[in-house]
N, C-alpha and C positions, 0 to 999 in steps of 0.2 A: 418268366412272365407268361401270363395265359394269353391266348387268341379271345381278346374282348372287341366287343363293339369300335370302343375307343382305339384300341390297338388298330385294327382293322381301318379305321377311319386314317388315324394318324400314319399310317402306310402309304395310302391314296395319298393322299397329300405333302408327303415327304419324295415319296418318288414323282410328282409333278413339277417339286423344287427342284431334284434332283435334274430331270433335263432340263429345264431353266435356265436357274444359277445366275439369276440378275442377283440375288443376296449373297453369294459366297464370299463377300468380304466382309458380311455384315457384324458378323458372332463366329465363336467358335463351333456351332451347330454345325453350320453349312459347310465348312472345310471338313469334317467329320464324313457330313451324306453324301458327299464326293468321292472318300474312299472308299463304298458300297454299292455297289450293285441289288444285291439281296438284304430285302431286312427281314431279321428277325423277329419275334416278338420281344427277347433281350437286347438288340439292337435298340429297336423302340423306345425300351425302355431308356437307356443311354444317353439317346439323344435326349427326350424326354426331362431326365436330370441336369444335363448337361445345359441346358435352356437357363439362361437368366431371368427370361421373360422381361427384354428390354423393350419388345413392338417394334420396333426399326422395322421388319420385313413385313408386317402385316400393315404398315402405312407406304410401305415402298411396292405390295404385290397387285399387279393387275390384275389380277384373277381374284382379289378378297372380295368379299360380300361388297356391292350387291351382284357380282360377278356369277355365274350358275354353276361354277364348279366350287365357290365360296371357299376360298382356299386361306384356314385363318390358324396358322401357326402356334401363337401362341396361345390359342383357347384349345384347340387341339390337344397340344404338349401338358398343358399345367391337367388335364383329363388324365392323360395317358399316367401322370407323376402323382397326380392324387390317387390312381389307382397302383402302383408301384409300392406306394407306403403301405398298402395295406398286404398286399402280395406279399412285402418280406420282413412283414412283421413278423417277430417270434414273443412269446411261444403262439400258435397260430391261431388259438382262437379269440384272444384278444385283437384279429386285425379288424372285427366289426365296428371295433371302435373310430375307424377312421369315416364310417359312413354318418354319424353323428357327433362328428368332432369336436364343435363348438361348443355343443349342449352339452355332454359328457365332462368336457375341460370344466367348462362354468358350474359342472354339479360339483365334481371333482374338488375344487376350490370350495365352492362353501362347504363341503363337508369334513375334510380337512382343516379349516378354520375354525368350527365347530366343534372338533373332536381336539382339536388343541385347546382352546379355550374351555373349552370344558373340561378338561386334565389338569390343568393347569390354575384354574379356578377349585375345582374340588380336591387335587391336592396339596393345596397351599391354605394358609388361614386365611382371613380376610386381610386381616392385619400384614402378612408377608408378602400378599400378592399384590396389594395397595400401597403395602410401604415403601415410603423413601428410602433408597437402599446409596445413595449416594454414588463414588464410582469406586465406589473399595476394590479392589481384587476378587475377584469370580464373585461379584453379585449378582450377576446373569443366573447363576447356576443355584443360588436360592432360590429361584421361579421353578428352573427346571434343572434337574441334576447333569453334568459333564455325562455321566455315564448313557444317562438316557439321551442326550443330544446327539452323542456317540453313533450310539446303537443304529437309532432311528436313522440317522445320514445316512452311515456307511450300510444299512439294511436296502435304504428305497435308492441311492446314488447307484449304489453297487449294479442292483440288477437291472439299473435303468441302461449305466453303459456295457450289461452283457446282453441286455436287449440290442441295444443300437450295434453292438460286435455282430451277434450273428444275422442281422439285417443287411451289414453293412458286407459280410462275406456272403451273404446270400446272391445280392445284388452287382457283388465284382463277379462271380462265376457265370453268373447271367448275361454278363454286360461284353461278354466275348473270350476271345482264344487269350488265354492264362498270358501274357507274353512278361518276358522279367519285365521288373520295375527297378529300373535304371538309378544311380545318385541322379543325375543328367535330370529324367523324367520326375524325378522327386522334387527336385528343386525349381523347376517349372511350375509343376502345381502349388508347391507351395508360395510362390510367390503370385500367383493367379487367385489362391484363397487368401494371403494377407493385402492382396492391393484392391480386392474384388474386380478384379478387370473388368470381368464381362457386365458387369450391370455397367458399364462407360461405353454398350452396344459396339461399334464399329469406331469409336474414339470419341464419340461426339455428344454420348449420354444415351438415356432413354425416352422414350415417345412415352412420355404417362398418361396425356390425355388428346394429343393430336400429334401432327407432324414435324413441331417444334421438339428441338429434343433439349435435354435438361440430365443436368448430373445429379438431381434432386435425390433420385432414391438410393443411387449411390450412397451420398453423404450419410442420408438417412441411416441408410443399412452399415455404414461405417461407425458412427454413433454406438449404433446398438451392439454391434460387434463389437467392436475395443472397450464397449462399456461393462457388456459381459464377461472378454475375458481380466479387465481391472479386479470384478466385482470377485471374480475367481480366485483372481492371485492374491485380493484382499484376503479372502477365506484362508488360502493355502501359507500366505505370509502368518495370519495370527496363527494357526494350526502350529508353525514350525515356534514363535514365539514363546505358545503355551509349553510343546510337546518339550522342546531341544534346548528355552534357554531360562524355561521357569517363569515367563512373565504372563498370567495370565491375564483374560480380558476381567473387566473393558481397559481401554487406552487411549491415551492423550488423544487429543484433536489432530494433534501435529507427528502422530506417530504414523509410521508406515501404512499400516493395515488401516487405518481411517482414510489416508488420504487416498488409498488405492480406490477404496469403498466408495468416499463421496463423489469420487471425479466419475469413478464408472457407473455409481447411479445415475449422475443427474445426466452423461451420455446415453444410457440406459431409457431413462425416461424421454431423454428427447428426441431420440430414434424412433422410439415404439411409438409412441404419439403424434409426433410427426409421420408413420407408416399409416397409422389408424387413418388420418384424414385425409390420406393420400386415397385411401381405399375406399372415399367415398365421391374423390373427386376425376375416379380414372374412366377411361370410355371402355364402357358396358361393355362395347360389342368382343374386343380382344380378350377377354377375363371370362371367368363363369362363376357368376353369381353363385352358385347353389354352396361353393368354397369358401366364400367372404366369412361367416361368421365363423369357422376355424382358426381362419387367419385372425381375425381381430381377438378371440378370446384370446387367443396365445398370447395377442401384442397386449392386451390389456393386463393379463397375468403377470407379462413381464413388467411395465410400468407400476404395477399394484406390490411388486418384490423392493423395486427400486423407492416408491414411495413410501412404505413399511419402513424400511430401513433405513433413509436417511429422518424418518419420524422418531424410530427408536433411537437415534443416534444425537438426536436434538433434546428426548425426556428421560434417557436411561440416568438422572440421577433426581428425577421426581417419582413421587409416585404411580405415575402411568406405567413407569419400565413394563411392571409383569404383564397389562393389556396391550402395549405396543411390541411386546419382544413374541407374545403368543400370537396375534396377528401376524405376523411378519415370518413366526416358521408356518404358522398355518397354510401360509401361500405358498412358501418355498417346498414343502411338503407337498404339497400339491402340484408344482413344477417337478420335480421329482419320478414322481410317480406316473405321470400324463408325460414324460419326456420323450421315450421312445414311440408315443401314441399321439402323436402332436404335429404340427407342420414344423416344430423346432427339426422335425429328422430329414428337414430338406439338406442343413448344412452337410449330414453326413453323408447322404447320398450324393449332392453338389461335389463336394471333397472330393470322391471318388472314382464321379463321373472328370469331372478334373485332372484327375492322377490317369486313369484310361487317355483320356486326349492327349496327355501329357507322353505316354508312352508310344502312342500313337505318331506322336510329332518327331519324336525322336528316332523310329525305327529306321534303318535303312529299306529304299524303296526295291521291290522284289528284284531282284538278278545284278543291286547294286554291288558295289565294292565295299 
């Protein structure tokens, strides 16, 4: 991580918490800046990711705005993290992309939608791509061929998660001294990314908009996260269906990969949308604005994936199929390709900053037993 502005800022400010420490029970940040002395600019960054951005301490600090050394944590941090995604982006000259995020996502999306409908439209008749295809066995696949859906996934998925690979080792060499990663330290973290602990701040929720705190964006971000990985395992469930037992799509209402589908969309949808209006009703001063419309394209993208889809899954035996099913990769196609380039690459970093803590918690303390 570079010696930026922000970094430089978030230094100041991290080591004034540091002799403090009215918050160290607040998050997992603060038991973190207590084992440091010296930060680094990879330190920084750590903590940085490591941040839920619950606000607990920036309603809890006497030193926040309008105080003169204006000491505001989490506006800070979410700088330091939006500057991080770009840092370890790979391959590197695509990290410009995080400085116009929002706009980029949202070109990104219509033009994808675009270039699939328009494929899909010119090579299909009229009559194919408008017909009732009813729910035969691969009538999906008279729109668009198995081989080209194939292709196209495992083409734009593929290099989305070898992007988020070397981001993700980019940013663990960064984030300090190599130390093992324990079962111990694994299993910690991973029950800290499946329970979301830290967005429940200090136990008690997050400050979203004042000093009252609320489990809101928890639930929220729980939604969207178990609706994601449903919407996944739907994928992966029909994948093995098709590949391993010959049943290809579409399928019953009542079968596996539907029910996975519907239950994680409409979580899907209800997370992100419920995140979107969260995003307009938080207090300004802890947030930085100039981020907000990254965030919402993203949230919007995802809600636009989940709505697509439980549409296609209402008309695939009318004649809409071939306009709702091209829609619907059009987006996904464009989640894809914008994944590694998107505030979606908080979870991986999150994750990790995670699994660091996590090893951190468990090491024995210098000259112990």
């Amino acid at each position: 991580m570079r010696e930026t502005d922000a970094v430089i800022n978030a230094r100041r400010e991290i080591e004034v918490c540091n002799a403090c420490r009215y918050c160290e029970g607040f998050c997992a940040v603060f038991p973190a800046i207590e084992q440091r002395r010296d930060f680094t600019a990879g330190d920084i960054s750590y903590l940085a990711n490591l941040c839920h951005n619950c606000r607990g301490c920036y309603y809890a600090c006497q030193y926040a705005p309008p105080h003169q050394w204006g000491i505001n944590i989490p506006a800070t941090l979410a700088e330091v993290r939006n500057e991080s995604y770009a840092e370890y982006a790979w391959p590197r000259p695509l990290a410009r992309t995080f400085q116009r995020n929002g706009t980029l996502l949202s070109l990104a999306a219509a033009l994808c939608l675009a270039l699939v409908l328009f494929l899909g439209i010119r090579l299909n008749s009229a009559t194919n791509f408008f017909g009732a295809h009813g729910t035969q066995p691969e009538s999906f696949y008279t729109i668009i061929p198995l081989p080209v859906l194939q292709a196209v996934g495992i083409a734009s998925f593929g290099f989305s998660l070898l992007a988020l690979a070397m981001g993700a080792r980019s940013f663990w060499r960064d984030a300090g001294p190599r130390d093992k990663v324990t079962p111990s330290a694994l299993g910690i973290a991973l029950w800290d990314v499946l329970t979301l602990k830290n967005l429940g701040g200090g136990g008690n929720g997050c400050n979203d908009n004042s000093e009252a705190f609320s489990m809101r964006r928890r639930y929220l971000h729980h939604a969207m996260f178990y609706g994601f990985l449903l919407c996944f395992a739907a994928t992966c469930t029909g994948f093995v269906y098709h590949s391993f037992l010959g049943w290809p799509a579409p399928y019953p209402f009542l079968s596996l990969p539907v029910l996975l589908g519907t239950v994680g969309g409409i979580g899907l949808i209800a997370g992100s949308v419920g995140m979107v209006a969260m995003r307009f009703a938080d207090d300004p001063v802890p947030n930085v604005a100039r981020l907000r419309g990254g965030d919402v394209a993203l949230l919007l993208l995802l809600a636009l994936i989940a709505v697509t889809g439980l549409v296609l899954l209402a008309v695939r035996a009318t004649g809409a199929m071939g306009l709702a099913m091209s829609i619907h990769l059009g987006f996904i196609l464009a989640f894809f390709l914008m994944l590694p380039y998107s505030k979606m690459v908080h979870g991986v970093y999150r994750t990790a900053a995670l699994l660091r803590r996590a090893v951190e918690r468990t090491m024995k303390p210098l000259g112990g037993e």
